[in-house]
C-alpha positions as CSV (number, residue, x, y, z in Angstrom):
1,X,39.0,-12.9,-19.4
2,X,40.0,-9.6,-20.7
3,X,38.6,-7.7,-23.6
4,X,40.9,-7.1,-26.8
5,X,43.4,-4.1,-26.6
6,X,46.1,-2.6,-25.3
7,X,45.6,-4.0,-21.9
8,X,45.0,-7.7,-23.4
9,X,48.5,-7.6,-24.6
10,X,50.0,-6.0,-21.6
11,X,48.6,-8.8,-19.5
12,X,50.0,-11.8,-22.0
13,X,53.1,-10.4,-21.8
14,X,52.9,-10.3,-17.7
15,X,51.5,-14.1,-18.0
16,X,54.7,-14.8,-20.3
17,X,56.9,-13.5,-17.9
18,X,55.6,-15.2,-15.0
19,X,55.5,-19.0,-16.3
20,X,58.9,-18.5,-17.7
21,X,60.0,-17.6,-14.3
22,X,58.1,-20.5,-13.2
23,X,59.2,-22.9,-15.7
24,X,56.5,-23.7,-16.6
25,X,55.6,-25.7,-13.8
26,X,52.2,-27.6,-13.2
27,X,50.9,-27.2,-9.1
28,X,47.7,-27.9,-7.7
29,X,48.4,-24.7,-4.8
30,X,49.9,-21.4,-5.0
31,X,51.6,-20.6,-1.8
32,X,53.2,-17.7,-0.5
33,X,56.7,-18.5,-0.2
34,X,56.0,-19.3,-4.6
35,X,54.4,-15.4,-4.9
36,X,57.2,-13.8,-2.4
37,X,59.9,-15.6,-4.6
38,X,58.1,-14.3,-7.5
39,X,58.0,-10.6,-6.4
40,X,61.5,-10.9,-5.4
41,X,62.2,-11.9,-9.0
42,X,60.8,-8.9,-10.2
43,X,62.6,-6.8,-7.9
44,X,66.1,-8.2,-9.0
45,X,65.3,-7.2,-12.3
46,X,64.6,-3.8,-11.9
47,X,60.9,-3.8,-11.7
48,X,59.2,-1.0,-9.6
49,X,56.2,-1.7,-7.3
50,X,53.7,-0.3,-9.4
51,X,54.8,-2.8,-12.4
52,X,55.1,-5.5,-10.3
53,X,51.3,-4.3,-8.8
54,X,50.1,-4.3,-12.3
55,X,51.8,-8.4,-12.5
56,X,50.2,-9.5,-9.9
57,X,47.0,-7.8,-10.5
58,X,46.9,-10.1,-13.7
59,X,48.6,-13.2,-11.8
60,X,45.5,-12.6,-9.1
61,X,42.5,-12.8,-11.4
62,X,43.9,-15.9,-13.8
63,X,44.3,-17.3,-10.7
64,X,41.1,-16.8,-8.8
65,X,39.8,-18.1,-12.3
66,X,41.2,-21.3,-11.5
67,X,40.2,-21.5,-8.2
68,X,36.5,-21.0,-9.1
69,X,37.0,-23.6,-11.4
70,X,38.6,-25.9,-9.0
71,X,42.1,-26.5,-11.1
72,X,43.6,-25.1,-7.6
73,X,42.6,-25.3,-3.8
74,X,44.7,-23.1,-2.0
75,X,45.6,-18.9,-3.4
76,X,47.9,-16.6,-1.2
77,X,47.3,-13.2,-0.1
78,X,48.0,-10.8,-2.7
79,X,48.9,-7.3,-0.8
80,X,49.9,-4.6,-2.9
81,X,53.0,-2.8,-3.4
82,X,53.4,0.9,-1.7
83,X,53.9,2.7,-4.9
84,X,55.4,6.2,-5.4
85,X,53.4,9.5,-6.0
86,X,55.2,9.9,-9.7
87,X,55.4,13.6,-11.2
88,X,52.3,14.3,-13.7
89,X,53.6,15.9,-16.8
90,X,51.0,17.9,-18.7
91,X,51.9,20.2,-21.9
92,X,52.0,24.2,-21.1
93,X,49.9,25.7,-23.9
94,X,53.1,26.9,-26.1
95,X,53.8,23.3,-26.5
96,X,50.2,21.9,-27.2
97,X,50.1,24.4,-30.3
98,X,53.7,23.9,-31.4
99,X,52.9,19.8,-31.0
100,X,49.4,20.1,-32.2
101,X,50.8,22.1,-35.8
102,X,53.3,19.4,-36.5
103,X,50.6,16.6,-36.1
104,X,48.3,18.8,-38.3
105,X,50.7,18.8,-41.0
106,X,50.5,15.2,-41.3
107,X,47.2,13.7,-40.9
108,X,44.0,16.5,-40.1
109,X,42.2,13.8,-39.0
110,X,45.3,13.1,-36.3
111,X,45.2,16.8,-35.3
112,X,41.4,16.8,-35.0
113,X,41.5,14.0,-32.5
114,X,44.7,15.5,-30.6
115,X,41.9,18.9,-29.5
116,X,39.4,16.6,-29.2
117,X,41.5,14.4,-26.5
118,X,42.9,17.4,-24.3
119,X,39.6,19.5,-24.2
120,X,37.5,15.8,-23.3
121,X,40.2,14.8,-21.3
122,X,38.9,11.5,-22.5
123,X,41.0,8.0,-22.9
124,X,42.4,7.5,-27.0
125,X,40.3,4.2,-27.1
126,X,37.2,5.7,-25.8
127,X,37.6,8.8,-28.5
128,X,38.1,5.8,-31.5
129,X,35.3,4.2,-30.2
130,X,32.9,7.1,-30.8
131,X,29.8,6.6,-33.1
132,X,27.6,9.3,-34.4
133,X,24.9,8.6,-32.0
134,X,26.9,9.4,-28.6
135,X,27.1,13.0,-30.3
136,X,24.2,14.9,-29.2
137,X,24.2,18.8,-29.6
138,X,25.9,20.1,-26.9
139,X,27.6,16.7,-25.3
140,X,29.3,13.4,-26.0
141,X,28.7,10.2,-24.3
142,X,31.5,7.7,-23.5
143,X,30.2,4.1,-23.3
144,X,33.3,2.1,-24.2
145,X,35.0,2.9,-20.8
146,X,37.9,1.3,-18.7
147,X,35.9,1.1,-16.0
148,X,32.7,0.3,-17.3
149,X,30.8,2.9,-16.7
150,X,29.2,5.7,-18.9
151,X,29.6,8.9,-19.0
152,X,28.0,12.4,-20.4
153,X,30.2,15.6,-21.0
154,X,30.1,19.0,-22.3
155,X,31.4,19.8,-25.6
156,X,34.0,23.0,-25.8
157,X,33.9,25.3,-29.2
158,X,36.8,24.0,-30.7
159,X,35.4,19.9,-30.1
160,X,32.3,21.0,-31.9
161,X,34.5,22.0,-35.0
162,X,36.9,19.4,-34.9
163,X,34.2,16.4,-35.0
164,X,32.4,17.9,-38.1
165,X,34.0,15.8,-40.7
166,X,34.7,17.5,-43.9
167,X,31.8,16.8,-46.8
168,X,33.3,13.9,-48.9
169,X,31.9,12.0,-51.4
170,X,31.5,8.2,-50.4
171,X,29.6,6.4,-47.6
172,X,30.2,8.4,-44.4
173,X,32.3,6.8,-41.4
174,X,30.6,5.4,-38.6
175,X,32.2,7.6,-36.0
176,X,34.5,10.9,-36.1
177,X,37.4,9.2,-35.8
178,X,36.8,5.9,-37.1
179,X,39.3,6.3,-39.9
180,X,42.2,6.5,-37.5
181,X,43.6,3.1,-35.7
182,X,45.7,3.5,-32.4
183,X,48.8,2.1,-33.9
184,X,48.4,4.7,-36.8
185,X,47.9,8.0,-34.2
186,X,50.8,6.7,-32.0
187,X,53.2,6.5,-35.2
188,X,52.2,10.3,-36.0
189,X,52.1,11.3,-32.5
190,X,56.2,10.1,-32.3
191,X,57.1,11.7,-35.5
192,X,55.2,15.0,-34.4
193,X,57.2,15.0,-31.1
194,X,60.4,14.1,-32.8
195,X,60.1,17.0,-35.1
196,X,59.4,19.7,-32.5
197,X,62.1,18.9,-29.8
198,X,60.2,15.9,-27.3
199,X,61.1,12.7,-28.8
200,X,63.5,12.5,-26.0
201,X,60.7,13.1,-23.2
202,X,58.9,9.6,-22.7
203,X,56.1,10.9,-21.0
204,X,54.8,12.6,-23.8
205,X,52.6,10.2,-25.3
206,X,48.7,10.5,-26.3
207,X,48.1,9.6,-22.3
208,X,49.3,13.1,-21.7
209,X,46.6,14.7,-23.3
210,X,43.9,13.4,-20.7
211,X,46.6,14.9,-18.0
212,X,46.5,17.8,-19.4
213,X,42.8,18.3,-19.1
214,X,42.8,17.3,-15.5
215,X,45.1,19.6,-14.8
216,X,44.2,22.3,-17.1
217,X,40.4,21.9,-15.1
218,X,41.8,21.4,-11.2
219,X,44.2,24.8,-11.8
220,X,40.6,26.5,-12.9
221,X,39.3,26.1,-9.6
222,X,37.2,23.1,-10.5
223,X,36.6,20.9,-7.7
224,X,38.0,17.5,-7.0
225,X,34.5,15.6,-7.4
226,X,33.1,17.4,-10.7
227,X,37.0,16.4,-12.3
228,X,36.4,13.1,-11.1
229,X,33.3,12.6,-12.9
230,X,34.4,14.7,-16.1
231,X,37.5,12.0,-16.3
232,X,35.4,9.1,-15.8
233,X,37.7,7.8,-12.4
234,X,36.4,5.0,-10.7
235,X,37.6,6.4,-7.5
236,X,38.3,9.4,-6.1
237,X,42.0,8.8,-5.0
238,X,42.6,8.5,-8.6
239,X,41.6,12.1,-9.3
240,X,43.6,13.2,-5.6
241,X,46.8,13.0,-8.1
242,X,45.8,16.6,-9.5
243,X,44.7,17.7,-5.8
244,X,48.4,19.3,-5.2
245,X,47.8,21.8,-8.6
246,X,45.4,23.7,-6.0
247,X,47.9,26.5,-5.0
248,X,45.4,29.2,-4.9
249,X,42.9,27.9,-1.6
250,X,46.5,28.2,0.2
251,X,47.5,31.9,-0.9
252,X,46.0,33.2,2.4
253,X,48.6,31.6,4.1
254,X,51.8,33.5,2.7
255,X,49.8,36.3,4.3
256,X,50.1,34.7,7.8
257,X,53.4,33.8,7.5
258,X,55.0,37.0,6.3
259,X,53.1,39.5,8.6
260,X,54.6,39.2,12.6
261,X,51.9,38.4,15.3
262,X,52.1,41.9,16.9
263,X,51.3,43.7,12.8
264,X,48.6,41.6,12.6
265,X,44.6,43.6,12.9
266,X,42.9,42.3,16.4
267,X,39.9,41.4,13.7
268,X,42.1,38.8,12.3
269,X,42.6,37.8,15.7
270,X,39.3,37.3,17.0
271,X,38.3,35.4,14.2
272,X,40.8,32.8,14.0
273,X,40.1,29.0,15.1
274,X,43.7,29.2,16.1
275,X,43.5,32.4,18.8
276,X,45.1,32.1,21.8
277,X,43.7,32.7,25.0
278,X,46.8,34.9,26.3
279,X,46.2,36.9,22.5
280,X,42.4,37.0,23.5
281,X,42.2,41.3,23.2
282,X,40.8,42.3,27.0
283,X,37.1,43.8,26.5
284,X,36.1,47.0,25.9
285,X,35.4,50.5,27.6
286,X,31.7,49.9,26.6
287,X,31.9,46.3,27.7
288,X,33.2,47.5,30.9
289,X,30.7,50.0,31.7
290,X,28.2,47.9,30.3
291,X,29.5,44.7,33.2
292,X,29.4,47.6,35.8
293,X,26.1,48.6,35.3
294,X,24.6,44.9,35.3
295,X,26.7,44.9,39.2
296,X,25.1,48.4,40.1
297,X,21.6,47.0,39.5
298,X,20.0,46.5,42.9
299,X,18.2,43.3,43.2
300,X,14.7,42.5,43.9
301,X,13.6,42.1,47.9
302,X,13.0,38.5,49.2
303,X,9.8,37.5,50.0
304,X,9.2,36.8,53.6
305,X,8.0,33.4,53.9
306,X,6.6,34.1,57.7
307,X,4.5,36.8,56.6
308,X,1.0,36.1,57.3
């Protein structure tokens, strides 16, 4: 049911978890008082809401499986957690080059893909998974996505450098970064991190580097949607977790705030959607002249309708 990866053994582990709470008990029906007890498990031992979102999301599909397949008749509802907005950590540039040096003087071929992952912005799985032909001039292509769907990007200066692979004698690879396993990036990313002061920060792991982009992209004044579809999101709600590093569309409003009412120039006035009708300026010598003369103006003479 779920491909091989990270994820897959994320999701046997949840599984684990779950039938050893359970017992390993056999049942025909899954109630709701079995999946509160469950979730109230999970809570005593420490669990947040989004882990025990991403249990249940597993727990959910095995069991609509079975349902389908008519090992069980009955499936609760499965309403998910209210998670917490968590705080996005991204690297500042002074510790992408001090990070990106001490990776570099391990493995090139580490370093090469640590530029190629914050200027892409792209997941570590979909960057291992690249072969020659998604390369084209200009862009790469992403087909082996989370969600499923492709995607086409723009290639920065630096990504065209770092994907030429140095001329070696032998057969070639079959991608850029085809000699390099997850497990063997990870174990250089740590060591890296260690050695220049963040092995104590557990948020910087490879993951940051597609947060970095995303932020690195939103603070540049790109909008929400073209971010969305450079970072391959499924939904846009995903993306709205970068939507609060757009400062700049709310600098006009210090301006408001610091400057009292009576300072302000009647322009301003008149043109806000927020003007007052008791701040509405009163009109204008012209106007009034102009409103007199329209009164002055003597009107045309009725028609008599009894005139033969």
């Amino acid at each position: 049911m779920w491909d091989d990866g990270r994820h897959k053994y994320n999701v046997s582990s949840f599984i684990g978890e779950i039938d050893e709470i359970l017992l390993g008990q056999r049942f025909s029906a899954f109630d709701q008082s079995t999946l509160d007890n469950l979730i109230g498990t999970f809570r005593q031992r420490g669990n947040s809401n989004a882990t025990i979102n991403r249990k249940m999301a597993a727990l959910s599909k095995l069991l609509r499986k079975a349902y389908k397949m008519g090992d069980i008749h009955s499936l609760p509802e499965f309403r998910r957690q209210k998670e917490r907005a968590g705080r996005i950590r991204f690297l500042e540039r002074d510790e992408e080059a001090r990070l990106f040096a001490a990776i570099r003087s391990r493995s090139e071929d580490a370093y090469r893909l640590s530029v190629f992952l914050v200027d892409t912005g792209c997941r570590l799985g979909e960057a291992l998974g690249l072969i020659w032909n998604d390369i084209q001039e200009h862009r790469v292509s992403f087909w082996i996505t989370k969600s499923g769907r492709s995607r086409t990007i723009p290639m920065t200066e630096r990504v065209k450098e770092v994907i030429k692979l140095p001329a070696v004698e032998g057969r070639r690879p079959k991608g850029p970064f085809t000699k390099l396993s997850q497990a063997q990036f990870r174990a250089i990313w740590n060591d890296a991190k260690a050695e220049v002061g963040l092995g104590a920060d557990d948020q910087v792991v490879p993951h940051i580097l597609r947060h970095t982009c995303a932020s690195r992209l939103v603070q540049g004044g790109i909008d929400i949607r073209r971010v969305q579809m450079w970072l391959g999101h499924q939904t846009l709600s995903m993306t709205m977790r970068y939507a609060h590093l757009v400062t700049n569309d709310l600098d006009g409003c210090v301006v408001v705030l610091e400057k009292p009412r009576c300072e302000q120039p009647a322009s301003d006035a008149e043109g806000s959607i927020f003007s007052s009708p008791v701040t509405t300026p009163s009109p204008g010598k012209a106007e009034r002249k102009q409103a007199g003369a329209e009164k002055m103006t003597p009107k045309a003479p009725r028609k008599n309708s009894k005139a033969k």
